[in-house]
SEKE-933996 format. One line per 3 residues: their letters; for each residue x, y, z of N, C-alpha, C, CB. Coordinates in Angstrom, 3 decimals. Glycine has a CB too. Layout:
A	X/Y/Z/X/Y/Z/X/Y/Z/X/Y/Z; ...
This chain:
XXX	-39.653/-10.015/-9.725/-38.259/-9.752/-9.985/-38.034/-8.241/-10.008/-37.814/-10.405/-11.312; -37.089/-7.569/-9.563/-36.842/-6.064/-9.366/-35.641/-5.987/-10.500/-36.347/-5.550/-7.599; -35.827/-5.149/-11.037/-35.065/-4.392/-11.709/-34.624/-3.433/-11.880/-35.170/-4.384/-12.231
XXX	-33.360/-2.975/-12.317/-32.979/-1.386/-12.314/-32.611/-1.218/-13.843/-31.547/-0.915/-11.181; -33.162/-0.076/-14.146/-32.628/0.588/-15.203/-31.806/1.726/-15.254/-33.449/0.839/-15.812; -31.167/2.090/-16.262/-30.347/3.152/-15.752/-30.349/3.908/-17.472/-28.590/2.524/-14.894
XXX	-30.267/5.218/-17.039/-29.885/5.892/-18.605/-28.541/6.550/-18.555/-31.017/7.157/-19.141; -28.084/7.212/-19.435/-26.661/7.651/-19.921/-26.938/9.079/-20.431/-25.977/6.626/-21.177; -26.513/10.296/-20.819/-26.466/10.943/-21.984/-25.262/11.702/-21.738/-27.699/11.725/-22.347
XXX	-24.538/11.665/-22.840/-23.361/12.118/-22.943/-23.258/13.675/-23.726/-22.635/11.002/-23.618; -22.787/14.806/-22.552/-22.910/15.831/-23.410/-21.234/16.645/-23.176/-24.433/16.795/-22.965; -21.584/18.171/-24.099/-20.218/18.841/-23.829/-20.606/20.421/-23.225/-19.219/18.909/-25.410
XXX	-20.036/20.661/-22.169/-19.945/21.866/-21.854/-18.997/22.960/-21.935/-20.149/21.780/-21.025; -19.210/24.162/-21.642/-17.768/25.089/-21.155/-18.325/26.193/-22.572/-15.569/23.985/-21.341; -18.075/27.531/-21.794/-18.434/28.468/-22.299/-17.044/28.520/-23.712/-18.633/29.678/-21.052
XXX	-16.083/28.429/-23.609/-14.626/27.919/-24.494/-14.473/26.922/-24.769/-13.448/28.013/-24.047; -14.626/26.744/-25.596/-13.984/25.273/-26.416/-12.693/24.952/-25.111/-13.046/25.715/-28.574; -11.592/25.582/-24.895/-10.209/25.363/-24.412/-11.133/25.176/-22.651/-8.751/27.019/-24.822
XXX	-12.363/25.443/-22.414/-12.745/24.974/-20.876/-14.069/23.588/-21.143/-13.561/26.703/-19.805; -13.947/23.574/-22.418/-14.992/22.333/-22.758/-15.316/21.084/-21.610/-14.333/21.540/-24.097; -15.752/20.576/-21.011/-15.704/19.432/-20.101/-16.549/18.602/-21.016/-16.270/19.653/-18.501
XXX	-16.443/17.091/-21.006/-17.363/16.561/-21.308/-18.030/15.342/-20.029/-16.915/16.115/-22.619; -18.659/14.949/-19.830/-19.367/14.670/-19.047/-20.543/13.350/-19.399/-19.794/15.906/-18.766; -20.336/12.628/-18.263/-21.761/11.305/-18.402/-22.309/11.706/-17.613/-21.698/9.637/-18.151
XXX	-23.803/11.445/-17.571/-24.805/12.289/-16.034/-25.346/10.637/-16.625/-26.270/14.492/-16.072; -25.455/10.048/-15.208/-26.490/8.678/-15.574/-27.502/9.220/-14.351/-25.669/6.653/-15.308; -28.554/8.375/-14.229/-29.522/8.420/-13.590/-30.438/6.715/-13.568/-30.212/9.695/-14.226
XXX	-31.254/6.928/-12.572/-31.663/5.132/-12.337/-32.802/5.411/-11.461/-30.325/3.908/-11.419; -33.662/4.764/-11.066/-35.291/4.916/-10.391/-34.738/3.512/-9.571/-37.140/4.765/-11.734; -35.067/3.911/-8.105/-34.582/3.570/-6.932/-35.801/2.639/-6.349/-34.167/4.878/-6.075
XXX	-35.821/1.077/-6.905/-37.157/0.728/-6.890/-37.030/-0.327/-5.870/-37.787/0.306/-8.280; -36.143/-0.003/-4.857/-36.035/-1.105/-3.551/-35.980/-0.102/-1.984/-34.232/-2.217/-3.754; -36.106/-0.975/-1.170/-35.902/0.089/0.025/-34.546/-0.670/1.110/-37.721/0.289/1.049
XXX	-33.936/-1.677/0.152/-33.580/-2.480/0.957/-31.945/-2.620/0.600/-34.495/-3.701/0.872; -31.276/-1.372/-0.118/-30.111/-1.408/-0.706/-29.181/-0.751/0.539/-30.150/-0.620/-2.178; -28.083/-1.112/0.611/-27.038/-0.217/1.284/-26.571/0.783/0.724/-26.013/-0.773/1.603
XXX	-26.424/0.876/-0.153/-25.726/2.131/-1.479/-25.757/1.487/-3.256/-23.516/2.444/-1.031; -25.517/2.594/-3.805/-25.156/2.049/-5.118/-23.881/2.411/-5.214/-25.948/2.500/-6.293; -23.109/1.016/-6.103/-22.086/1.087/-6.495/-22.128/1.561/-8.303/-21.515/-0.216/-6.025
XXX	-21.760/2.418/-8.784/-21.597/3.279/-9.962/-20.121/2.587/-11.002/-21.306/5.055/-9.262; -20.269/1.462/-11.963/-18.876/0.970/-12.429/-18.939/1.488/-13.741/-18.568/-0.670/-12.387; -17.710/1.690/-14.703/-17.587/2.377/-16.069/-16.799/1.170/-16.630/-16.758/4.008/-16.140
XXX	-17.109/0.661/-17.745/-15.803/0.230/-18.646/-15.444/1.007/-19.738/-15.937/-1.078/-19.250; -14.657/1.614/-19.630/-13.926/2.611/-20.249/-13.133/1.900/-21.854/-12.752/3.164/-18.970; -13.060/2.368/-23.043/-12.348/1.666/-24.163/-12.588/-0.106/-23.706/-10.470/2.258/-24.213
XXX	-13.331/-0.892/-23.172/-13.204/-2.107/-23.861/-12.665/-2.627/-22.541/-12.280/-2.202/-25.310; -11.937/-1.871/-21.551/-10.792/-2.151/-20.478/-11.491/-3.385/-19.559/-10.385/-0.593/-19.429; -12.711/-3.572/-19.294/-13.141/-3.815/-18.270/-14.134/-2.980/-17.320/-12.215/-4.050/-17.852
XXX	-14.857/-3.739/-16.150/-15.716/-2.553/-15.478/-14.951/-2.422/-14.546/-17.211/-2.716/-15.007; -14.774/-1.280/-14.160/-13.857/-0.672/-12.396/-15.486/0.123/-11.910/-11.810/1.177/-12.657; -15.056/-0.158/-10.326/-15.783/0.568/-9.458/-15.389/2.175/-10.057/-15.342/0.166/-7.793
XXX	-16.298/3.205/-9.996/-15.918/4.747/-9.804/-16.283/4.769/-8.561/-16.620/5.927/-10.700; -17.459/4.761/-8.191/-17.992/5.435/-6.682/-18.895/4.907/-5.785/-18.624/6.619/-6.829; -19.294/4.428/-4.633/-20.347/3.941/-4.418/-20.943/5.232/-3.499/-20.201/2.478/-3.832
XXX	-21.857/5.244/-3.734/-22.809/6.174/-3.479/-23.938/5.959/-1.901/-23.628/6.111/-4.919; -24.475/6.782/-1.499/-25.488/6.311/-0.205/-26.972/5.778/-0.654/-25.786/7.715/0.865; -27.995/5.049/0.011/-29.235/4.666/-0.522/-29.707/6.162/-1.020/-30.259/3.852/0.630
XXX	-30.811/5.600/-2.026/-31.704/6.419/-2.139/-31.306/7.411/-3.535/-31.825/7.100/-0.741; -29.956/7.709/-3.391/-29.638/8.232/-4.555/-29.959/7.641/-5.927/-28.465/8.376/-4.463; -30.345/8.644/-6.881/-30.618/8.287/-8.366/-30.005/8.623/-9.417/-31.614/8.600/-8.716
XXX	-28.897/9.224/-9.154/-28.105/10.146/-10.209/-26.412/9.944/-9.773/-28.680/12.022/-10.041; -25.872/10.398/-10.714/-24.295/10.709/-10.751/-23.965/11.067/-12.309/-23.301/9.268/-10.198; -22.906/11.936/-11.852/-22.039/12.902/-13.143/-20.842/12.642/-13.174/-21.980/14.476/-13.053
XXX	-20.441/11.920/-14.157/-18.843/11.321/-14.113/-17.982/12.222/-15.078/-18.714/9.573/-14.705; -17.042/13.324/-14.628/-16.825/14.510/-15.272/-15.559/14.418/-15.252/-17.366/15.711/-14.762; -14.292/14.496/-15.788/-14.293/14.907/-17.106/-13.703/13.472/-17.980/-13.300/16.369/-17.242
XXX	-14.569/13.243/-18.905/-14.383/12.285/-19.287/-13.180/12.872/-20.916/-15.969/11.513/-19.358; -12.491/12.089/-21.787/-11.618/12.015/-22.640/-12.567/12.040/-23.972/-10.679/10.810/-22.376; -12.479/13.097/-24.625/-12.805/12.529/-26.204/-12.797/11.719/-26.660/-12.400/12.739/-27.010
XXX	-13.909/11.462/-27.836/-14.179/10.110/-28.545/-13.324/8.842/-27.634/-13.553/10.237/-30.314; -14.172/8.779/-27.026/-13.922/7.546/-25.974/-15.340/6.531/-26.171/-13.777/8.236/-24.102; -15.161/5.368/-25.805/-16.192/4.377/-25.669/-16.406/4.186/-24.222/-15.841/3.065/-26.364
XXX	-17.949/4.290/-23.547/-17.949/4.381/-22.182/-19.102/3.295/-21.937/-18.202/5.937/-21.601; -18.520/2.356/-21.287/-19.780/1.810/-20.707/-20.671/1.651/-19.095/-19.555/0.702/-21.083; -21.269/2.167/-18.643/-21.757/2.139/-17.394/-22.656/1.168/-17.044/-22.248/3.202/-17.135
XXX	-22.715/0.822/-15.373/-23.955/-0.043/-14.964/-23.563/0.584/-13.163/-23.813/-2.270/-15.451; -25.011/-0.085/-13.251/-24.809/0.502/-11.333/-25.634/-0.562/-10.771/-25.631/2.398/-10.705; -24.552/-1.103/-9.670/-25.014/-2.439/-8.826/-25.681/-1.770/-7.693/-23.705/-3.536/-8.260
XXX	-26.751/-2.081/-7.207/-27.333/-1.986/-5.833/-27.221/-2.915/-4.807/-28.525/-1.867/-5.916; -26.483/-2.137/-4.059/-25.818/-3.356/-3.106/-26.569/-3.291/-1.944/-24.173/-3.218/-2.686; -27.003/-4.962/-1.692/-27.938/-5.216/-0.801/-27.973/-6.393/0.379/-28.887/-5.348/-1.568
XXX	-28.020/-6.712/1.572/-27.199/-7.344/2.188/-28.025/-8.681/1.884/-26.879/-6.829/3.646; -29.195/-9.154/0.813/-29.958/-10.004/0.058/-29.395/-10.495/-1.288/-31.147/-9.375/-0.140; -28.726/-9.635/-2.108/-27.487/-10.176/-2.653/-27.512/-9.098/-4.109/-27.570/-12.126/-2.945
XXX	-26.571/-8.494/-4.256/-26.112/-7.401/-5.231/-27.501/-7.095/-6.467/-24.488/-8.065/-6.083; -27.750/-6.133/-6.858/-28.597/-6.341/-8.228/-27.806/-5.564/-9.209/-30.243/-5.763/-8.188; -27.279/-5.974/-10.022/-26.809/-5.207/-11.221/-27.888/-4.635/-12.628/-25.730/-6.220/-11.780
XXX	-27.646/-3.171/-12.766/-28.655/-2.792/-13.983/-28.143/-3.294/-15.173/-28.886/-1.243/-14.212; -28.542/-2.889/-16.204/-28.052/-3.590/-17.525/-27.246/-2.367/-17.695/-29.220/-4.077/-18.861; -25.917/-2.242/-18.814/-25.385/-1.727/-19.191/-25.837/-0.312/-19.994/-24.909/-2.547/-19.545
XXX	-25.391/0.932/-20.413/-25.673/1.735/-21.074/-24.281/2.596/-22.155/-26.412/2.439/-20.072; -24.122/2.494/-22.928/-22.902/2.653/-23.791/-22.999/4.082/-24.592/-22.802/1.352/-24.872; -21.889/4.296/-24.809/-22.084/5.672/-25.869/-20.339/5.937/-26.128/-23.095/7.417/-24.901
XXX	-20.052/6.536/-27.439/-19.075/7.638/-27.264/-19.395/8.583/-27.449/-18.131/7.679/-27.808; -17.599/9.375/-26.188/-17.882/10.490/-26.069/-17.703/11.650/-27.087/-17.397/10.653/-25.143; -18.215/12.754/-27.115/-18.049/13.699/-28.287/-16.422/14.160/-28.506/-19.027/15.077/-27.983
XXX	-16.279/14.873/-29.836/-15.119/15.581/-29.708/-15.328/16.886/-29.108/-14.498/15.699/-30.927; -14.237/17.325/-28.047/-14.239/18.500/-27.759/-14.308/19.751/-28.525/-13.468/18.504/-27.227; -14.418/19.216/-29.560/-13.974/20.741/-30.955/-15.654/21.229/-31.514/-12.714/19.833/-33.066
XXX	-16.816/20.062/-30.831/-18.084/20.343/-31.037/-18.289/21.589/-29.868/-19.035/18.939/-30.898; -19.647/22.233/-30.674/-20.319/23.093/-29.767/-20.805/23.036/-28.644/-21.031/23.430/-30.125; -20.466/23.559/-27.579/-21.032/23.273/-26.155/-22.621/23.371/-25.976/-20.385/24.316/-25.147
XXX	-23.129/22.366/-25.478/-24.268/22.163/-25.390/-24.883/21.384/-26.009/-24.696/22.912/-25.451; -24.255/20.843/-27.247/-25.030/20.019/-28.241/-25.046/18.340/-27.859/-24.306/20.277/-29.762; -25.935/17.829/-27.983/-26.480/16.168/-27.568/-25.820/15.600/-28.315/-28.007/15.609/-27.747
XXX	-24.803/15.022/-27.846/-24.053/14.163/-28.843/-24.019/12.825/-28.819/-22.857/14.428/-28.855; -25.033/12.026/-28.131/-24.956/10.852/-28.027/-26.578/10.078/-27.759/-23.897/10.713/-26.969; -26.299/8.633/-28.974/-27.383/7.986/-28.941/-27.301/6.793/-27.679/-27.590/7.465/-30.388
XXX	-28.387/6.267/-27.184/-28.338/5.812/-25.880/-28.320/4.524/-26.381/-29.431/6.222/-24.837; -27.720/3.057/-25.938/-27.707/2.334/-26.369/-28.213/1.210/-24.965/-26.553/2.416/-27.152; -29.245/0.205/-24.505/-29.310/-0.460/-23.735/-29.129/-2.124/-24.030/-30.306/-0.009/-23.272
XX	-28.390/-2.600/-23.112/-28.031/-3.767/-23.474/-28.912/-4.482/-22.522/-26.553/-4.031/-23.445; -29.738/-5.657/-22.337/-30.480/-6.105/-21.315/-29.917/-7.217/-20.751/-31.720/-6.336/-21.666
């Protein structure tokens, strides 16, 4: 059985508080050779999952920027394969307040299987 995992960490940047970005960087280990792309989905507050992006094979990463303060984010990334979709398990966090220090780790990783 193949599986994908995927991680999350939610941080804050910007040399100014007033240019703060906050940001999801996920990442995933690309353990098929047989995908067309990854599709990258968020459920945002509870809303549901929406597509953000689908991406080309091979890729392992994406930065979903600028995300909203203290927000609830949930991600997963399907590998789409013309053998039939694989979805990773979910990864959750909220996001920081912008009024924190840039640079600081503000989020515990949570995996749902």
């Amino acid at each position: 059985m193949r599986t994908l995992v995927i991680a999350l960490l939610l941080t804050l940047t910007g040399a100014a508080l007033q240019a703060a970005e906050i940001r999801a960087v996920l990442s995933w280990t690309d353990n098929s050779s047989d995908e067309t792309g990854f599709r990258v989905e968020r459920n945002e507050a509870a809303a549901g999952y929406l597509p953000l992006v689908t991406l080309a094979p091979d890729v392992e990463s994406f930065v979903d920027v600028p995300l909203a303060p203290l927000t609830d984010y949930c991600y997963r990334v399907v590998a789409e394969r013309a053998a039939g979709d694989l979805t990773s398990g979910e990864v959750c966090g909220t996001s920081p307040s912008n009024a924190m220090p840039p640079g600081q780790l503000n989020l515990i990783i949570s995996m749902v299987p």
